[in-house]
Structure formats: structure tokens, C-alpha cells
C-alpha positions in Angstrom: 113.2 70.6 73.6 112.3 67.2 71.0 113.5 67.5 68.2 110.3 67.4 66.7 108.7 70.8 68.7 107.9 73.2 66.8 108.9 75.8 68.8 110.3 75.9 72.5 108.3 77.9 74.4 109.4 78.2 77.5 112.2 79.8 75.8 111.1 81.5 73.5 109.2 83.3 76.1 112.4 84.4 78.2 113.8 85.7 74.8 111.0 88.0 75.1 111.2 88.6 78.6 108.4 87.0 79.5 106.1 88.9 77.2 103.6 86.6 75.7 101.8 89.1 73.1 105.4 90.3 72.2 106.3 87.0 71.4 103.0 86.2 69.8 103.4 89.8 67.1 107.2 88.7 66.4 105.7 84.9 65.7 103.4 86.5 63.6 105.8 88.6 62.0 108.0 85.7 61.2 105.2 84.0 59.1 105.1 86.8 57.0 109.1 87.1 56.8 109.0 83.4 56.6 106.1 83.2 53.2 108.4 85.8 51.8 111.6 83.9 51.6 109.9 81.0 50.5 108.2 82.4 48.3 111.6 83.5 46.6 113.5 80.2 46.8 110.7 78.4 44.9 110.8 81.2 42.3 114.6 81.0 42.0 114.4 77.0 41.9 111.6 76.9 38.8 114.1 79.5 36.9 117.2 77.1 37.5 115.0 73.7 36.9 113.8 75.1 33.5 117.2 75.5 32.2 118.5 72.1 33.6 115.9 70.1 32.2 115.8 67.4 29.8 113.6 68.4 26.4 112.0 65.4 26.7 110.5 66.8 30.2 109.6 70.3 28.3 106.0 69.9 28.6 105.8 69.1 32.0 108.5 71.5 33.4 105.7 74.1 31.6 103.8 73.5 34.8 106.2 74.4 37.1 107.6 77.8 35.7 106.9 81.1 37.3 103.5 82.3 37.4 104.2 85.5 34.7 106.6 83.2 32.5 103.7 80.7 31.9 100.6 83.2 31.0 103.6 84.9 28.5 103.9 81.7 27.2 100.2 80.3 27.4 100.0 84.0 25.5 102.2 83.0 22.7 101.0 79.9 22.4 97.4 80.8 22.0 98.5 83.1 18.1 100.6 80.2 17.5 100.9 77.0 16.0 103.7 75.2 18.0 103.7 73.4 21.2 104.6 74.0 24.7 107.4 71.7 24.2 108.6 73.0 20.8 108.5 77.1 22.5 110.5 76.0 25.6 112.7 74.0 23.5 113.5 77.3 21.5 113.7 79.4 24.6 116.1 77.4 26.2 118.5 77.4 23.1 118.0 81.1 22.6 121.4 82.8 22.5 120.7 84.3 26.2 120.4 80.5 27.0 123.7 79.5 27.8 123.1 76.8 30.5 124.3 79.0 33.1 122.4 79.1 36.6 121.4 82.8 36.7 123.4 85.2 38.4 123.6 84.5 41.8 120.6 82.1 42.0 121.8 79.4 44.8 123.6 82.4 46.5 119.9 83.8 47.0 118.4 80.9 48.0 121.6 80.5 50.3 120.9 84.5 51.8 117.1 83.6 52.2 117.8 80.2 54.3 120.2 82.0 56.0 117.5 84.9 56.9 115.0 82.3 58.2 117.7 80.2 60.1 118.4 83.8 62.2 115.0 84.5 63.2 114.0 81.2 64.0 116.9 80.9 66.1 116.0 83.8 68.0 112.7 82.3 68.4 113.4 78.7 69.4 111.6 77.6 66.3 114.3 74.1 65.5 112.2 72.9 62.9 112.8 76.0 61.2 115.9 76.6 62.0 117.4 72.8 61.6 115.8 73.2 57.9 117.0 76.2 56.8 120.5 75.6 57.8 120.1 72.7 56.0 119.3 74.4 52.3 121.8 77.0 53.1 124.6 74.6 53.8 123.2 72.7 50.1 123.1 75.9 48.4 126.5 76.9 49.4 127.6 73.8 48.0 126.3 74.1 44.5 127.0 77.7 44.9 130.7 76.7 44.9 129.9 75.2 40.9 127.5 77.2 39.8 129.7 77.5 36.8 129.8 73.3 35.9 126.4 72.4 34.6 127.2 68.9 35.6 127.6 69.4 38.6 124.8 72.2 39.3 122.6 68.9 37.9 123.6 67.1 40.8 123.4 69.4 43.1 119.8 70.5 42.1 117.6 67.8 43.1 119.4 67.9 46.9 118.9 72.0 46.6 115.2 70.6 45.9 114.9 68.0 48.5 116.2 70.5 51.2 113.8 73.0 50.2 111.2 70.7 50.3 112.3 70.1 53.9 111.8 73.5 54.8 108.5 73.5 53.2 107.3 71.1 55.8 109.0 72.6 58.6 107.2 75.8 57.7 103.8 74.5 57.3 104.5 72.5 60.3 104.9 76.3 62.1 101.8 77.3 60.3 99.8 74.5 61.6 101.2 75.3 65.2 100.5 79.2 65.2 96.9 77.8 63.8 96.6 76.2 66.6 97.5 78.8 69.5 95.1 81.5 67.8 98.1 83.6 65.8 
């Protein structure tokens, strides 16, 4: 298989015992798997980027919060007379701020890479898997000092990069099940 294929099909179809709609539901079903765990990394990465960034970048780390944690602020701000800036500025040196990486946060992103590494090993989907593995080997590096904030600040923006690898890889796998009808 090249390294950059997709998927192998040929053996992905003798994982499935030669069963091409099999293989086609369980490609289908790892999209949806897939979106999922994505969809959770990116929410875990906007959480830890907003408390490791610097309050000259306030404004335009707004844009990348959560979805929820903007309109709650968009709501404040609207009844208010204070910035963005000045609001996350406050937030972030609330006493519950304590420039700690939330509970866990890179161990989650490290569980969901490892999630999507298993199934698209099982399906001969490299891209996938080669990515993955990838942001789960990073994340269990700044897993290890989660509890430095220097060092979680150099470990972020390869956490970031990584992800951003898998991003491709999985709309690379999008594009391909485009492309056979799933």
C-alpha cells in the first residue's frame, strides 16, 4: 500500500471476508465514530488554548472558543459595557482560573486518537491510522506535564499541528468514501 492510499482495499476486503457491503456499513460507521472523536479533540483543544493564551490575543482567541462558551459570552456582552478582551481577561483570572489544563484534557485527546488509530487499523485506513498515532503519541507527551504550564505551552502548538494532521487525513477519507458512493 503507498503511503499516501487512503485505504488498502484489497485488504481491507479480506478483513471482512470478502464482503464488500460489510466493509462498506463499517466504513460508514467509522465516519460517524471518526466526526465524533474529532469533534471532541477540537473541543478539548479550544478549552486548553483559551487558558494558555496571551491577553494580548484575547480578542481573537474569542473566535475559537466552544460554540455554547461564545453565545454565553456574546450574551454578556450584549447588557454590558466591556469588551471581549476585557471579559476573557477577567474569566481567565477568575479564582477557578488557575492555569491548569483541565482534568484530564490531553489524556482525552490521547483516548480519542487512540480510538480512531484501532479502527482504522482494522480497516487498512494508514492515513488515519499513521495520524492518530501520531496526536496520541504528542498527547502523551504533554500529558506527562500537564501540571508545568511552561511546558504544556510547548507542547500545545505540536498537540495542535498533529491534530491538524489528522484533520486532513480524515477529510482525505471523507473525500475517498465520496468518491465510492458511501
Amino acid at each position: 500500500m503507498a503511503a499516501n492510499e487512503v485505504i488498502d482495499w484489497d485488504e481491507a476486503m479480506e478483513q471482512c471476508g470478502d464482503d464488500e457491503e460489510f466493509l462498506r456499513e463499517l466504513l460508514a460507521d467509522l465516519r460517524g465514530e471518526i466526526d465524533l472523536q474529532v469533534k471532541r479533540i477540537d473541543e478539548i483543544l479550544r478549552r486548553v488554548r483559551f487558558l494558555y493564551v496571551p491577553d494580548d490575543q484575547a480578542d481573537a482567541m474569542y473566535d475559537s472558543l466552544p460554540d455554547s462558551t461564545s453565545v454565553i459570552i456574546s450574551n454578556l456582552l450584549s447588557f454590558s459595557l466591556i469588551s471581549s478582551e476585557v471579559l476573557i481577561s477577567h474569566l481567565r483570572c477568575s479564582p477557578t482560573h488557575n492555569m491548569q489544563v483541565p482534568d484530564g484534557a490531553f489524556h482525552q485527546i490521547m483516548k480519542a486518537a487512540h480510538a480512531i488509530k484501532g479502527s482504522a487499523s482494522n480497516l487498512m485506513c494508514q492515513q488515519l491510522r499513521q495520524a492518530s498515532m501520531a496526536l496520541e503519541s504528542t498527547a502523551a507527551a504533554a500529558n506527562d506535564d500537564a501540571g508545568d504550564p511552561a511546558a504544556v505551552q510547548t507542547h500545545l502548538p505540536m498537540v495542535t499541528a498533529r491534530f491538524n494532521e489528522l484533520r486532513q487525513a480524515v477529510q482525505n477519507y471523507h473525500d475517498f468514501l465520496s468518491k465510492i458512493g458511501i
